[in-house]
C-alpha positions in Angstrom: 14.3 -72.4 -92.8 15.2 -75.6 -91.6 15.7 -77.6 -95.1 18.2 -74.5 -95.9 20.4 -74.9 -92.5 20.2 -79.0 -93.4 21.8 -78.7 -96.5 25.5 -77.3 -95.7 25.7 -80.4 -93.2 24.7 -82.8 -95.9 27.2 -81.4 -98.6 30.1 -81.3 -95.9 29.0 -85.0 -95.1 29.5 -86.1 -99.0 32.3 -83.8 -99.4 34.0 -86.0 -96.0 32.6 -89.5 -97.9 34.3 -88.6 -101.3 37.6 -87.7 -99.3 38.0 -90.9 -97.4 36.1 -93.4 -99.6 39.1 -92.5 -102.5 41.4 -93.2 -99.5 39.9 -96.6 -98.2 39.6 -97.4 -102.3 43.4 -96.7 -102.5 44.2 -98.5 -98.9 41.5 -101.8 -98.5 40.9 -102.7 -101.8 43.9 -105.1 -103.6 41.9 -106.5 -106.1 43.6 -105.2 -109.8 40.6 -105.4 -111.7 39.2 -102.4 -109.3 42.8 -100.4 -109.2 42.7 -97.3 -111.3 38.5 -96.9 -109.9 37.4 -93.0 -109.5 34.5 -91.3 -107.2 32.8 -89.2 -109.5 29.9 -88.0 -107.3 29.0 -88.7 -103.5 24.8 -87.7 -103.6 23.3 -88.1 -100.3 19.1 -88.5 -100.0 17.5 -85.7 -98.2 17.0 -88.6 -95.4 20.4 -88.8 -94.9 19.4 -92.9 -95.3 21.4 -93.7 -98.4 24.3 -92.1 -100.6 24.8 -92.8 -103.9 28.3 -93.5 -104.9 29.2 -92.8 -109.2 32.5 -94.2 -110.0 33.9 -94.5 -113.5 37.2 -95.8 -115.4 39.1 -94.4 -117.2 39.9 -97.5 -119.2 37.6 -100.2 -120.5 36.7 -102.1 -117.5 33.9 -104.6 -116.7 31.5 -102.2 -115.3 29.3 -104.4 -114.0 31.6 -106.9 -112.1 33.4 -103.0 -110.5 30.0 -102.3 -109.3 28.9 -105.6 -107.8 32.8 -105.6 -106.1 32.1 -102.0 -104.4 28.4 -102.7 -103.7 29.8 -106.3 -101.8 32.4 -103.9 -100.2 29.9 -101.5 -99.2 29.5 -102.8 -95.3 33.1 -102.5 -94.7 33.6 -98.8 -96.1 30.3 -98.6 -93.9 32.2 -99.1 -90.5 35.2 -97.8 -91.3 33.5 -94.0 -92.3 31.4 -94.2 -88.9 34.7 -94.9 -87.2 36.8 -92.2 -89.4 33.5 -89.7 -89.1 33.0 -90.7 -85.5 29.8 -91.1 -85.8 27.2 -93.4 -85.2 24.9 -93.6 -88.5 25.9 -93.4 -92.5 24.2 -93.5 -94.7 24.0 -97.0 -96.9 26.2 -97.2 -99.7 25.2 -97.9 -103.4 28.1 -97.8 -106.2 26.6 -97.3 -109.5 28.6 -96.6 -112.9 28.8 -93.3 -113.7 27.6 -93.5 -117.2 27.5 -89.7 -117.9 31.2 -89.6 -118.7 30.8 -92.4 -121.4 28.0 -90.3 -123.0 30.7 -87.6 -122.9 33.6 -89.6 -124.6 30.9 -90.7 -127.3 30.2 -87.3 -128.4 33.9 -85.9 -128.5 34.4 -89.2 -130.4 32.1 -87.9 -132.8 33.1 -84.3 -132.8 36.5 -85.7 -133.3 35.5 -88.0 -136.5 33.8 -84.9 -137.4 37.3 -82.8 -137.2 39.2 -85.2 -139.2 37.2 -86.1 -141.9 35.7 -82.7 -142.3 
């Protein structure tokens, strides 16, 4: 019973990450090779310890050098959710490319091909 009573807390807590990590993005962050970056998915371990962070582009972007940017930023959207959340432990952040929407794109490429020639 307790695991069940756990989880609206923990979906509230990414749901409150997503919100203001797009907003701190939008605010902190002035480098322009990051500007146009979106949250995908905020996924919190059952621990609570860590949160994994998917972001994607909507353009071609250097995915790696995005990731490694975020990940470095990490400690200062960190603080600034425990003082927005008012609270005293977050989980660690981890940005990581959100490569589902590529596989996505790919295939309606494809299908798309498939329209036109077909």
């Amino acid at each position: 019973m307790q695991q069940s009573s756990r989880l609206p807390v923990r979906h509230r807590l990414q749901t409150d990450i997503h919100r203001l990590l797009t907003t701190l993005m939008q605010r902190d962050i002035d480098d322009p090779r990051l500007a146009g970056i979106t949250i995908t998915e905020v996924a919190i371990t059952k621990n609570s310890e860590s949160a994994v962070i998917k972001i994607h582009h909507m353009q071609q972007v250097d995915q790696k050098l995005c990731v490694e940017k975020l990940n470095h930023l990490a400690k200062h959207f960190e603080y600034a959710l425990r003082q927005s959340l008012k609270k005293r432990r977050i989980p660690a952040l981890e940005f990581v490319w959100d490569v589902a929407l590529d596989k996505g794109n790919a295939v309606l490429d494809i299908l798309h091909g498939l329209k036109t020639n077909g």
